[in-house]
C-alpha positions as CSV (number, residue, x, y, z in Angstrom):
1,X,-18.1,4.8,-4.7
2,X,-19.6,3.9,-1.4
3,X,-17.8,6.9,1.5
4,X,-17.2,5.3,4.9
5,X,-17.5,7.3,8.1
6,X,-14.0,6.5,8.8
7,X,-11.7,5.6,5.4
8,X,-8.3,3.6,6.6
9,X,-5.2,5.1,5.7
10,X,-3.1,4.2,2.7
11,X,0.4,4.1,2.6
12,X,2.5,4.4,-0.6
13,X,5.8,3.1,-0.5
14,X,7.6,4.4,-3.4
15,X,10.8,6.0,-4.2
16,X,9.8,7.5,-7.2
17,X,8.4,11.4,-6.0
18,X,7.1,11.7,-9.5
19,X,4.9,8.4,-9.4
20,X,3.9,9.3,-5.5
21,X,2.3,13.0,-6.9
22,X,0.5,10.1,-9.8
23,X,-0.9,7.8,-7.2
24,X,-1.8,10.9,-5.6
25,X,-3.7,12.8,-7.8
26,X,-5.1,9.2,-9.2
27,X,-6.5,7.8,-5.9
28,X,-7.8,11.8,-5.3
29,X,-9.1,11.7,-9.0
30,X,-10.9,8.4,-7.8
31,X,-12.7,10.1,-5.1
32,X,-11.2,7.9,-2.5
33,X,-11.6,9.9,0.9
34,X,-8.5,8.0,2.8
35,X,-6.1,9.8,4.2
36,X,-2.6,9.0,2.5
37,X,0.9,8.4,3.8
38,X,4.5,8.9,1.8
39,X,7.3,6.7,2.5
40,X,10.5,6.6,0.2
41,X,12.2,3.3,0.9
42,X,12.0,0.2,2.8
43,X,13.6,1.3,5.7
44,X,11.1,3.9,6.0
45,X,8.1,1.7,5.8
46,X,8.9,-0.2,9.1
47,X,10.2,2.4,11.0
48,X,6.9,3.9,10.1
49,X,4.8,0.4,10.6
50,X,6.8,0.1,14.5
51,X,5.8,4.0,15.4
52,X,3.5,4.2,18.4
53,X,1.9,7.7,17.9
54,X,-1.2,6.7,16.3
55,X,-2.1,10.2,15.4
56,X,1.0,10.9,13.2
57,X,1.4,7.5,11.9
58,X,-1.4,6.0,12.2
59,X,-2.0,2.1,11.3
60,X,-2.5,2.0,7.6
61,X,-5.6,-0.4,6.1
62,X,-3.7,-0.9,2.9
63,X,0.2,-0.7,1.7
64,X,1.0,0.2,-1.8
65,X,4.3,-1.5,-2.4
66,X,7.0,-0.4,-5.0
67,X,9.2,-3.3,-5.3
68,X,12.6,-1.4,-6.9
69,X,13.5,1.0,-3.7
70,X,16.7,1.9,-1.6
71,X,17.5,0.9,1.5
72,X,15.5,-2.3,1.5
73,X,13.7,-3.0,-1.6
74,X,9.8,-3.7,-1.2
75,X,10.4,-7.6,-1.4
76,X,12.3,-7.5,1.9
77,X,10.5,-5.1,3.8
78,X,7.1,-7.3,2.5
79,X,9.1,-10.4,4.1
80,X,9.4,-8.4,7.1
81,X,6.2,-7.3,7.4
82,X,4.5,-10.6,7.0
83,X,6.9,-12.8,8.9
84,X,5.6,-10.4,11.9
85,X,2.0,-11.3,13.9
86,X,2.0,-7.3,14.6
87,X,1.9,-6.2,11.3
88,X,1.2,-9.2,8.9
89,X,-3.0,-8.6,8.8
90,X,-2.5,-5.7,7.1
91,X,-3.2,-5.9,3.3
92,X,0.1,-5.3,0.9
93,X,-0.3,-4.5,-2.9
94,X,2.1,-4.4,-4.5
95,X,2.3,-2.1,-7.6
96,X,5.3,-1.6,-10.0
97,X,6.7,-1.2,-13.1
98,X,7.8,-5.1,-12.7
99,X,6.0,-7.4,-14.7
100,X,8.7,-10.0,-14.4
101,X,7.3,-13.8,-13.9
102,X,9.7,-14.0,-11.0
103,X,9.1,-11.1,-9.4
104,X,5.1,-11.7,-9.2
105,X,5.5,-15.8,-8.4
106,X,8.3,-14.2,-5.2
107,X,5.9,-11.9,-3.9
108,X,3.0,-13.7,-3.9
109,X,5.5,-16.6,-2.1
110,X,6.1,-14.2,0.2
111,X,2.6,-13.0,1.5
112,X,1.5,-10.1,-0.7
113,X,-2.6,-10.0,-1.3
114,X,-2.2,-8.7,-4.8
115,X,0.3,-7.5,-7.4
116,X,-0.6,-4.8,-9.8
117,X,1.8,-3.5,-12.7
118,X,1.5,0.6,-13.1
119,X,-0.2,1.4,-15.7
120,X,1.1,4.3,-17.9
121,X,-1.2,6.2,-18.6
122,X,-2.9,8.2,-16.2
123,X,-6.0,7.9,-16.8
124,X,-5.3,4.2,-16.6
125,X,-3.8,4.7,-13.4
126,X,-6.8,6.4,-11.7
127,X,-9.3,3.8,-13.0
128,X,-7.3,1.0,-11.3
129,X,-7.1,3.2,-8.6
130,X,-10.9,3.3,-8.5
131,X,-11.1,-0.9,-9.0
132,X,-8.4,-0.9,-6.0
133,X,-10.4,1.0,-3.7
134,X,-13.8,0.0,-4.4
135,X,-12.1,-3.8,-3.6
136,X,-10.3,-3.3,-0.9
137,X,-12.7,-0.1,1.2
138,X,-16.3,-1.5,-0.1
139,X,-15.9,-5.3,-1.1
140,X,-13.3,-7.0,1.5
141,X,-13.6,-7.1,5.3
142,X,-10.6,-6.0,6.7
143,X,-9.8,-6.2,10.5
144,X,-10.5,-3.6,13.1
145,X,-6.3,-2.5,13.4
146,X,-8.0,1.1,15.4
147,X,-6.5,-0.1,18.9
148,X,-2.9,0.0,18.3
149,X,-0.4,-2.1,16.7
150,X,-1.4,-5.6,18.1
């Protein structure tokens, strides 16, 4: 896998701890070098997207988006998210236990840039962690977001 100079942050939304340490260890596992971000709900992920200390919460270049959480599941904070020109450039995968018709045809309806089911299996999990990165840190461009929350 290709290292960049300076790897974008990830940020997991999940309310699961026990799948957060998996995606963990899995995109570790996967050598990816970007620094990652823990939010438990949906509430949490815009309050953490609106923050203005960069350094602390800094802008991530991919969200990992569990769609069963409390607060505000992950289909209304993705709604939120892309309905708004500050935050809607930024890439949203979601990745759940879901594999409901409805649920993937909604999301996608909604703005999401992929949807991923969570594998089992770990080593599963850190070999589509491995495809995830090398697509969205060495394939994609993504947009320059380092200047703030524009």
């Amino acid at each position: 896998m290709k290292i960049t100079k300076n790897p974008v942050p990830i940020l997991v939304a999940d309310d699961d701890l026990d799948d957060c340490q998996m995606i963990k260890e899995a995109l570790q596992e996967s050598r990816l070098l970007n620094e990652i971000h823990f939010v438990h709900d949906g509430e949490q992920l815009l309050k953490y997207l609106q923050f203005e200390n960069l350094k602390e919460f800094p802008i991530p270049g991919l969200i990992l988006l569990d769609l069963n959480m409390p607060k505000k599941d992950g289909r209304e904070a993705l709604k939120e998210i892309k309905s708004n020109p500050k935050l809607r450039q930024i890439p949203v995968v979601v990745l759940t236990t879901s594999k409901a018709e409805e649920d993937i045809l909604r999301t996608y309806n909604l703005g999401v840039n992929s949807f991923i089911t969570k594998p089992i299996a770990f080593k599963d999990l850190v070999q589509t962690m491995t495809d995830l990165g090398r697509y969205w840190f060495e394939i994609v461009e993504l947009p320059d977001r380092s200047e703030g929350r524009e």
